[in-house]
LUMTORDO-267375 format. One record per residue: residue number from 0; x, y, z of N, C-alpha, C, CB in turn; chain. Coordinates in steps of 0.1 Angstrom, whole numbers, plus 5000, padded with zeros to 4 digits. Glycine has a CB too. Example, Ala and Ser with C-alpha at 12.3 -4.5 7.8 and 13.67 -1.06 7.14 Angstrom:
# LUMTORDO-267375
(atom 0,(5132,4943,5078),(5123,4955,5078),(5132,4967,5078),(5113,4955,5090),'A')
(atom 1,(5128,4978,5071),(5137,4989,5071),(5129,5000,5079),(5141,4994,5057),'A')
//
This chain:
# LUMTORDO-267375
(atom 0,(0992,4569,5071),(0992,4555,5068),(0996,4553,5053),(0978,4550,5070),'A')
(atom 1,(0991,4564,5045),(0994,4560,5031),(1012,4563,5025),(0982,4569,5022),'A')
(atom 2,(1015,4571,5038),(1031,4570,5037),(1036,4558,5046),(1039,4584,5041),'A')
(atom 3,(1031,4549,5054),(1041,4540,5053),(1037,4528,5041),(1044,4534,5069),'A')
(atom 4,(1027,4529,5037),(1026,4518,5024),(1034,4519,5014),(1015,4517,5017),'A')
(atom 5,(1034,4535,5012),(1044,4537,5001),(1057,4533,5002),(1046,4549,4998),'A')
(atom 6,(1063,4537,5019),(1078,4530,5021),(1079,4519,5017),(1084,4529,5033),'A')
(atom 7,(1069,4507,5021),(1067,4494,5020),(1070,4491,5005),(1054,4489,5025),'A')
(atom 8,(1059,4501,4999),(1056,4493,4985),(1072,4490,4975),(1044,4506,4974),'A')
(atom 9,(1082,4497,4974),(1092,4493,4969),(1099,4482,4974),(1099,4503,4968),'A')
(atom 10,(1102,4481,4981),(1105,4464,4987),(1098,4456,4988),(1109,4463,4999),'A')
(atom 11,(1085,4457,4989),(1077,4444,4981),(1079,4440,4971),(1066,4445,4979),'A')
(atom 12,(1080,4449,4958),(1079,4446,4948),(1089,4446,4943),(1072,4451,4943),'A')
(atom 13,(1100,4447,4952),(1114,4443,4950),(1114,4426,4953),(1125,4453,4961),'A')
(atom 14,(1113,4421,4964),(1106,4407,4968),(1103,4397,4958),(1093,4408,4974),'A')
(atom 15,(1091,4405,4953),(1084,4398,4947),(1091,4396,4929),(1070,4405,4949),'A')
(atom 16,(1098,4402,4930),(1104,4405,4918),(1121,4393,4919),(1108,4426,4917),'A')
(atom 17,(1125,4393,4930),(1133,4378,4934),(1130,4368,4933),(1137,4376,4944),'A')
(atom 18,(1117,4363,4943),(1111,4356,4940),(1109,4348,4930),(1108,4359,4942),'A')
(atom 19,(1095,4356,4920),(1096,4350,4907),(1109,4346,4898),(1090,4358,4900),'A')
(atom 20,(1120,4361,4899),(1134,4351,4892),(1141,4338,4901),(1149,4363,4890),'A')
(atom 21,(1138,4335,4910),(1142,4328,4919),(1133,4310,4910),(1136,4336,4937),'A')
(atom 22,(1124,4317,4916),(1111,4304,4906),(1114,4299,4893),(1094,4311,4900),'A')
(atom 23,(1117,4307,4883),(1122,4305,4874),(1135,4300,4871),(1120,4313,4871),'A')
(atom 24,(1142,4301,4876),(1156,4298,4882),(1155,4282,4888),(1159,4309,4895),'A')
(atom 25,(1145,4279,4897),(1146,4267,4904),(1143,4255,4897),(1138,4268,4916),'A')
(atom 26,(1130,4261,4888),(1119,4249,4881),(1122,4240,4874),(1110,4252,4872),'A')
(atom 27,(1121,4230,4875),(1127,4219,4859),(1120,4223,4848),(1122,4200,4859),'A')
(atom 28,(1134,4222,4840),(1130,4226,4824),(1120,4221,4816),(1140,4224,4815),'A')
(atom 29,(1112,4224,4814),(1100,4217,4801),(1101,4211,4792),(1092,4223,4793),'A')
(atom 30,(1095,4202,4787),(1098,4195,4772),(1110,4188,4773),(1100,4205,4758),'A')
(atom 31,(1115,4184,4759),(1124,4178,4754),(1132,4188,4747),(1119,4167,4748),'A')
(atom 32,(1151,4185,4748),(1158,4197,4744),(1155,4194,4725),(1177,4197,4750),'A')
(atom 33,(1160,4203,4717),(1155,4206,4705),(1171,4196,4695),(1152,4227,4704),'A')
(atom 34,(1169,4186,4691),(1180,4182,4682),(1177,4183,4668),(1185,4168,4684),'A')
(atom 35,(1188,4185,4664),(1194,4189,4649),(1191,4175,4642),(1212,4195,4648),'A')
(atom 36,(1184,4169,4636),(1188,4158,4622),(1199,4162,4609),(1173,4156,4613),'A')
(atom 37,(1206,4152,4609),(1219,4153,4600),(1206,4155,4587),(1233,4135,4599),'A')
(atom 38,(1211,4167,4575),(1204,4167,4562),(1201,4153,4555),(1211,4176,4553),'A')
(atom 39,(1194,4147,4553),(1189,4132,4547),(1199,4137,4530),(1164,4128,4547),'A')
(atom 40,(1204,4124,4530),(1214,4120,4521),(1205,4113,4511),(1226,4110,4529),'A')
(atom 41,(1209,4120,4498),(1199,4111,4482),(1200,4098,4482),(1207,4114,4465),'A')
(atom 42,(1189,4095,4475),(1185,4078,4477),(1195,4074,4461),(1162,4071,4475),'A')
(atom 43,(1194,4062,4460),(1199,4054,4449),(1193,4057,4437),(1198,4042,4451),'A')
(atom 44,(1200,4057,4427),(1189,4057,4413),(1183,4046,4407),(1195,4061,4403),'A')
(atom 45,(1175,4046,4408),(1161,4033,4395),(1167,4032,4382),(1141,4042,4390),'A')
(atom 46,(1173,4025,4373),(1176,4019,4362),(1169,4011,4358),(1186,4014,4363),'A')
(atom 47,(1162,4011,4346),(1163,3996,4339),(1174,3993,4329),(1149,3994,4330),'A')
(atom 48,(1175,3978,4332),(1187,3975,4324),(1179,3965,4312),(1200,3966,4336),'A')
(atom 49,(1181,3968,4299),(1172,3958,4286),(1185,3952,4279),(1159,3969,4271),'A')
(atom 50,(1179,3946,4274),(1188,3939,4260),(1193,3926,4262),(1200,3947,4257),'A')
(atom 51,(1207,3930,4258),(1215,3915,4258),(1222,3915,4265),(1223,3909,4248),'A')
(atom 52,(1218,3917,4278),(1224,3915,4294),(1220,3903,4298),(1219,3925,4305),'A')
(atom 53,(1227,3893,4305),(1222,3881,4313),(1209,3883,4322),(1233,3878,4324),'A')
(atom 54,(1209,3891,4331),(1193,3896,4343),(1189,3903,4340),(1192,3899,4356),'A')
(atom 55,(1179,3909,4327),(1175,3922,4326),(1168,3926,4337),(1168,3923,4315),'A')
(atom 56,(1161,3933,4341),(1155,3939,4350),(1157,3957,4354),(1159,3930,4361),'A')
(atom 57,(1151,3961,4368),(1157,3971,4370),(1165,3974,4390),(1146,3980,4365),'A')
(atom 58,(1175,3980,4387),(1181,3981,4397),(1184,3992,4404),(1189,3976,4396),'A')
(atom 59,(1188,3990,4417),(1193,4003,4423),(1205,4003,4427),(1186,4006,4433),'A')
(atom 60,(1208,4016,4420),(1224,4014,4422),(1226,4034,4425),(1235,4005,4403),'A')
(atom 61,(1242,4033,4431),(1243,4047,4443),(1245,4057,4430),(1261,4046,4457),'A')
(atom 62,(1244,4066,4436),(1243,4081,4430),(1257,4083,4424),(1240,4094,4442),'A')
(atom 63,(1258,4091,4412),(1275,4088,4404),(1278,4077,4397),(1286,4086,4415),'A')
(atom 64,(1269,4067,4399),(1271,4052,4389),(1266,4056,4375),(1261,4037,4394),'A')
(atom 65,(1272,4050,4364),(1277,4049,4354),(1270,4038,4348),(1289,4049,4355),'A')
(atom 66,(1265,4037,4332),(1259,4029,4326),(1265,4018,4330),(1259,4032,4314),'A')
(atom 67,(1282,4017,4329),(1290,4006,4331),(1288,3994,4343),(1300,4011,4333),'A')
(atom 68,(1281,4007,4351),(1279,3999,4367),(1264,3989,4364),(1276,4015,4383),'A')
(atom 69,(1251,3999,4360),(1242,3994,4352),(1244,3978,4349),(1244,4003,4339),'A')
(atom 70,(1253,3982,4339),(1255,3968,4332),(1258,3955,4336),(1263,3970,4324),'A')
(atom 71,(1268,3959,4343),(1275,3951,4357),(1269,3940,4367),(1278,3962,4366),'A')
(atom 72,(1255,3953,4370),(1242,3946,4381),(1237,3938,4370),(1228,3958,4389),'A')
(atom 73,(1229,3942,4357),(1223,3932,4357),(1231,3917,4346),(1208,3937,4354),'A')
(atom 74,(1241,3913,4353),(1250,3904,4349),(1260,3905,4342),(1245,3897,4346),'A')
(atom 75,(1264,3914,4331),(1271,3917,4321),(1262,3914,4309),(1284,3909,4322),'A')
(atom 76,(1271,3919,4298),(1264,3917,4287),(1265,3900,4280),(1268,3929,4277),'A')
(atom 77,(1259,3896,4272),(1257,3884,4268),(1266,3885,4254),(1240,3880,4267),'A')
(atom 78,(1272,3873,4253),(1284,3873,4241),(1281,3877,4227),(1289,3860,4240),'A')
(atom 79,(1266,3874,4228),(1263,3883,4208),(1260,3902,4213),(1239,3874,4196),'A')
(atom 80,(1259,3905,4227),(1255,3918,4226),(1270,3928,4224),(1246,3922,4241),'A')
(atom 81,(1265,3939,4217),(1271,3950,4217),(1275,3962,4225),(1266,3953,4212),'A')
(atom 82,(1283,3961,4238),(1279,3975,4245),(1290,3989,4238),(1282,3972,4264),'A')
(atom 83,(1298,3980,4229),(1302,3994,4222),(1292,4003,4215),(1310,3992,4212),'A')
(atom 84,(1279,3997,4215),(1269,4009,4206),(1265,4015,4215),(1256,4005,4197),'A')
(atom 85,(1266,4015,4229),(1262,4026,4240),(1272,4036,4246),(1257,4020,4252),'A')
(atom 86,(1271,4047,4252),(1279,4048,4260),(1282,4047,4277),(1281,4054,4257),'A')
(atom 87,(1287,4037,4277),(1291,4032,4290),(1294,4039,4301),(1299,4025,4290),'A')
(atom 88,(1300,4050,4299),(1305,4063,4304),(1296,4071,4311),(1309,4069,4294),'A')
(atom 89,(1282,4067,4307),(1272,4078,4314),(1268,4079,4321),(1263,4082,4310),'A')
(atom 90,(1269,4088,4331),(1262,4092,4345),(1249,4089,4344),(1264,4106,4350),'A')
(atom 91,(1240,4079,4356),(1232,4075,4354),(1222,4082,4361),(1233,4062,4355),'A')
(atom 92,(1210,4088,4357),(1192,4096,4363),(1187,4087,4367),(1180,4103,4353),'A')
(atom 93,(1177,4092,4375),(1168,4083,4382),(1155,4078,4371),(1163,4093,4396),'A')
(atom 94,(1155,4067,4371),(1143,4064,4359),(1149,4063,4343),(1131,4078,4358),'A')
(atom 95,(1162,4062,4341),(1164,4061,4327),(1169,4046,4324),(1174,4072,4322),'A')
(atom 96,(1164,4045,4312),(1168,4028,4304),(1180,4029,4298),(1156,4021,4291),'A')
(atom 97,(1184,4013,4300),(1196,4013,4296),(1195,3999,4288),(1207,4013,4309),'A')
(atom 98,(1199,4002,4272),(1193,3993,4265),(1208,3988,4262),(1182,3997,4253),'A')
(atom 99,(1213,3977,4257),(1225,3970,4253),(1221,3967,4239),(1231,3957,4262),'A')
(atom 100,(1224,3966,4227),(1217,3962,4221),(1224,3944,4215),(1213,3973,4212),'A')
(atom 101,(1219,3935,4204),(1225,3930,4201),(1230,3931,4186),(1221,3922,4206),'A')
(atom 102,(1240,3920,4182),(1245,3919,4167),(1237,3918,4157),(1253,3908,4164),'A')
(atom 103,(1224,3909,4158),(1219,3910,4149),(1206,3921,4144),(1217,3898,4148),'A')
(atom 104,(1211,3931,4153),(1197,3941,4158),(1205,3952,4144),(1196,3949,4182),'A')
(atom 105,(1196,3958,4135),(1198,3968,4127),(1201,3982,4138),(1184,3969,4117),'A')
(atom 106,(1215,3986,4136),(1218,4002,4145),(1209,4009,4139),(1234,4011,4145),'A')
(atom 107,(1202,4015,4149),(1196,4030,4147),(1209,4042,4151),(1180,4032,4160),'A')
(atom 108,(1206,4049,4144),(1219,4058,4143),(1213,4067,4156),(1223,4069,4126),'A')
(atom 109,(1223,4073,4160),(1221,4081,4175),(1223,4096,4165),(1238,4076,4191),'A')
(atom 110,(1212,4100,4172),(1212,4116,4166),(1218,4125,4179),(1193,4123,4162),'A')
(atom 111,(1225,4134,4175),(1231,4144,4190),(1227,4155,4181),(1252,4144,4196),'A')
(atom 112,(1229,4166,4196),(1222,4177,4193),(1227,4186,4181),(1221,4185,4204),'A')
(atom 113,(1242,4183,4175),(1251,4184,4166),(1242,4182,4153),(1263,4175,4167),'A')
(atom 114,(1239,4169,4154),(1236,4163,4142),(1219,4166,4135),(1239,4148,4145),'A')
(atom 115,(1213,4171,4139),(1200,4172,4135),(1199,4177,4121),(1193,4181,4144),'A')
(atom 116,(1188,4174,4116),(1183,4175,4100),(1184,4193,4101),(1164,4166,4097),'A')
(atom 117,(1180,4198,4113),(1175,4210,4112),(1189,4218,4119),(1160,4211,4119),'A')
(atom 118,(1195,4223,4110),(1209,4229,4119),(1208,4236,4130),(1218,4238,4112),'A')
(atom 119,(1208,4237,4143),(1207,4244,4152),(1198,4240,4163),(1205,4255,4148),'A')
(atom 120,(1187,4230,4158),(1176,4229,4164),(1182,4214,4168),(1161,4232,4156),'A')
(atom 121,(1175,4208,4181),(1171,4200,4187),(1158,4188,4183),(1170,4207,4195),'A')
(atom 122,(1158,4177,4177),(1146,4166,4176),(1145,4162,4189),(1149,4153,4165),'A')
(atom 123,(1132,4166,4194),(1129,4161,4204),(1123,4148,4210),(1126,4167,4205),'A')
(atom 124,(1123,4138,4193),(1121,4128,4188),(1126,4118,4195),(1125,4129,4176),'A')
(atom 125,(1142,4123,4190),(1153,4115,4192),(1165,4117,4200),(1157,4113,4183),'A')
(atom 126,(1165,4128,4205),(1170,4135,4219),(1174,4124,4229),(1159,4144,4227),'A')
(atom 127,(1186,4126,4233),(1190,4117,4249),(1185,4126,4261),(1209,4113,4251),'A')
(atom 128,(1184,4126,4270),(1184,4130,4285),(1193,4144,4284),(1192,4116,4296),'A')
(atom 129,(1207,4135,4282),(1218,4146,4285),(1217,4159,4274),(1235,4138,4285),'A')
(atom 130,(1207,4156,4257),(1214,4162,4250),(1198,4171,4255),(1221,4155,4234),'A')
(atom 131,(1185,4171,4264),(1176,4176,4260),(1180,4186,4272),(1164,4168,4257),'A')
(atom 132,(1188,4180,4282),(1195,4192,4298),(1199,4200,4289),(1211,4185,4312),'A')
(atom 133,(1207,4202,4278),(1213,4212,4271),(1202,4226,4266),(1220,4204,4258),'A')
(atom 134,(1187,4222,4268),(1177,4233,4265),(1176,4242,4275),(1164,4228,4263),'A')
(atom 135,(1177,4254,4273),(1173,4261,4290),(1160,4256,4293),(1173,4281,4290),'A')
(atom 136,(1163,4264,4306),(1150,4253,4318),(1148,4241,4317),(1136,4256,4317),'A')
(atom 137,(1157,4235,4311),(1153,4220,4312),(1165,4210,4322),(1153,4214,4296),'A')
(atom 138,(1159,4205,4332),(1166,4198,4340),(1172,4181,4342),(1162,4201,4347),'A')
(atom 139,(1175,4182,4347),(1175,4161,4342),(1160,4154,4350),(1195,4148,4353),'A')
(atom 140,(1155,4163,4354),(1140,4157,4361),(1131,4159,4351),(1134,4165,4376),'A')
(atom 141,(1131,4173,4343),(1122,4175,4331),(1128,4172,4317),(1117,4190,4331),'A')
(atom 142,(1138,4163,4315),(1143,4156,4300),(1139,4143,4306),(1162,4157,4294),'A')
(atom 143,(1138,4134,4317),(1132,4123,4320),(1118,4129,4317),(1136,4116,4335),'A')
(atom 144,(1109,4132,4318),(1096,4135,4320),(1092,4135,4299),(1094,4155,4332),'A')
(atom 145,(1101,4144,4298),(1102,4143,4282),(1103,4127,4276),(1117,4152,4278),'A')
(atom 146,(1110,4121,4281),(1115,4106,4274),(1103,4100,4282),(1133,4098,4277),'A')
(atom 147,(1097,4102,4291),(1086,4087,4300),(1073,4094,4286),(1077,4091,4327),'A')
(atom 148,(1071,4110,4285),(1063,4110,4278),(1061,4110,4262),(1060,4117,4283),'A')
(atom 149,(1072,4103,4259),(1074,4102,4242),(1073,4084,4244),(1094,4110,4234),'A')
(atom 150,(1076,4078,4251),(1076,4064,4254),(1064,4062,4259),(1087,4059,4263),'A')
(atom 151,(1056,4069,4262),(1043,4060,4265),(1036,4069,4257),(1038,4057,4281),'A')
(atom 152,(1036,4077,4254),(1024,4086,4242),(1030,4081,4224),(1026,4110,4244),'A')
(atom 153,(1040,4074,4224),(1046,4079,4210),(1058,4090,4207),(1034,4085,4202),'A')
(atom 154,(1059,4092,4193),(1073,4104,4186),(1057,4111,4188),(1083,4102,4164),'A')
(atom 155,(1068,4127,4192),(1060,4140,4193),(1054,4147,4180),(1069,4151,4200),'A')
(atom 156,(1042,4151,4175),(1041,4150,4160),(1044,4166,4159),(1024,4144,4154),'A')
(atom 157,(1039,4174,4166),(1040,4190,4172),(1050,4196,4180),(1029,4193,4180),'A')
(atom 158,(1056,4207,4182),(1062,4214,4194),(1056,4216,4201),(1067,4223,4194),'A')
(atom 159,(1040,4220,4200),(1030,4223,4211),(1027,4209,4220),(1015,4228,4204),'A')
(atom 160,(1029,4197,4214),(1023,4183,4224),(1035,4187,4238),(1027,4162,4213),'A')
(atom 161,(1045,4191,4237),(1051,4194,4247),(1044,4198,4260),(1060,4203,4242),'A')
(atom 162,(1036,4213,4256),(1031,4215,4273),(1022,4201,4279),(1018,4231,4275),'A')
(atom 163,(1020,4189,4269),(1014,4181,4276),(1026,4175,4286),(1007,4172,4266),'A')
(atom 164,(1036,4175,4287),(1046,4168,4295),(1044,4177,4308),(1062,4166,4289),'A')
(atom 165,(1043,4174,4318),(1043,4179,4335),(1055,4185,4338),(1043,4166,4347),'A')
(atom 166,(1054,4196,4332),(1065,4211,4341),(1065,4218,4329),(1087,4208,4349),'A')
(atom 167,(1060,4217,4316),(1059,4226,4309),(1047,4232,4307),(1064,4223,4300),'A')
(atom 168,(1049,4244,4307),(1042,4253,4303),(1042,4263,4291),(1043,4258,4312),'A')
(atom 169,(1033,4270,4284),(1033,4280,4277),(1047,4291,4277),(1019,4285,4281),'A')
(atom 170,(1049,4293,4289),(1061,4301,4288),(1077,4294,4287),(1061,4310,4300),'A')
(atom 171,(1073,4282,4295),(1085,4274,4292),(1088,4267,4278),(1085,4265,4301),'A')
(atom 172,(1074,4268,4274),(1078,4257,4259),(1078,4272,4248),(1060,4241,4252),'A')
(atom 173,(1074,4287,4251),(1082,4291,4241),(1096,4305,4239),(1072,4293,4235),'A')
(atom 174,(1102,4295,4257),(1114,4297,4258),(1123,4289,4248),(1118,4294,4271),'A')
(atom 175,(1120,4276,4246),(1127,4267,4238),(1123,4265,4221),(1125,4256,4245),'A')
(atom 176,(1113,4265,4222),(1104,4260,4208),(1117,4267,4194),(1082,4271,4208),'A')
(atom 177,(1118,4276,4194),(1129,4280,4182),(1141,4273,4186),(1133,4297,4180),'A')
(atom 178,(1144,4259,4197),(1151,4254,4193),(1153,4243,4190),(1157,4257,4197),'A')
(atom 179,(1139,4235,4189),(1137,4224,4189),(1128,4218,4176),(1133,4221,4202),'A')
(atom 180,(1129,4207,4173),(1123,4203,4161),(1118,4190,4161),(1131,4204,4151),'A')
(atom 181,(1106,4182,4155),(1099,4174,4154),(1099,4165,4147),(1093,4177,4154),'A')
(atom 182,(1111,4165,4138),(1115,4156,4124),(1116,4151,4123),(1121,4155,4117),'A')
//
């Protein structure tokens, strides 16, 4: 008896082995099929526009826009303002002010990283956006972070008030510190 089970047993479990691929084979598929989302495309940039512009305010305008564009939104500039004292030219960050100034306003001289009291070094005083991206590790997300936190704390009196700004740290502030200055 236990030899004809054995004949059996391979063709059963041959059977049974169709079967199931058979089942598998027949069944409606499960779930929902799996789609791809297109990568999400950067939002617009936040501007404020000040000065002697017609609508000051702040606006949103597309990625690649230019002070010029800036200016543009909030009406043009007003006939005593100056936009030769800016440059118009500049690729605009998310969160940066855009001041126009007017004629009867005393120019504050624009310091570039050229020009500092301290030859080589950087015032982080008076630094633009673009001239503080020029520090290693510093990006246009952490030179905005730099300018929100000199604008609402004050001029930096130390190189150390730095790790108070959000992304610096001890190792990052004395990656830079020999190049920057507080003058």
């Amino acid at each position: 008896m236990l030899r004809r089970v054995l004949q059996f047993l391979p063709g059963f479990l041959m059977g049974l082995l169709i079967a199931g691929i058979l089942f598998l084979l027949m069944r409606a598929p499960r779930g929902s099929p799996l789609e791809l989302a297109p990568r999400p495309t950067e939002g617009p940039v936040c501007v404020h526009v000040a000065g002697c512009v017609h609508a000051p305010g702040v606006f949103y305008l597309p990625r690649g826009a230019i002070a010029a564009d800036a200016v543009e939104a909030a009406g043009g500039v007003l006939e005593h303002g100056e936009p030769d004292r800016i440059n118009l030219a500049e690729e605009l960050s998310d969160g940066q002010r855009i001041y126009v100034p007017c004629e009867e306003e005393t120019p504050v001289p624009a310091i570039s990283a050229t020009e500092n009291q301290t030859p080589g070094r950087l015032n982080i005083n008076t630094a633009t956006a673009s001239e503080l991206e020029l520090l290693p590790g510093i990006g246009p997300a952490l030179a905005e972070s730099i300018l929100a936190y000199r604008e609402a704390e004050g001029p930096f009196t130390s190189i150390e008030q730095l790790v108070n700004v959000r992304g610096i740290g001890p190792s990052k502030l004395a990656e830079i510190e020999d190049l920057i200055t507080v003058e």
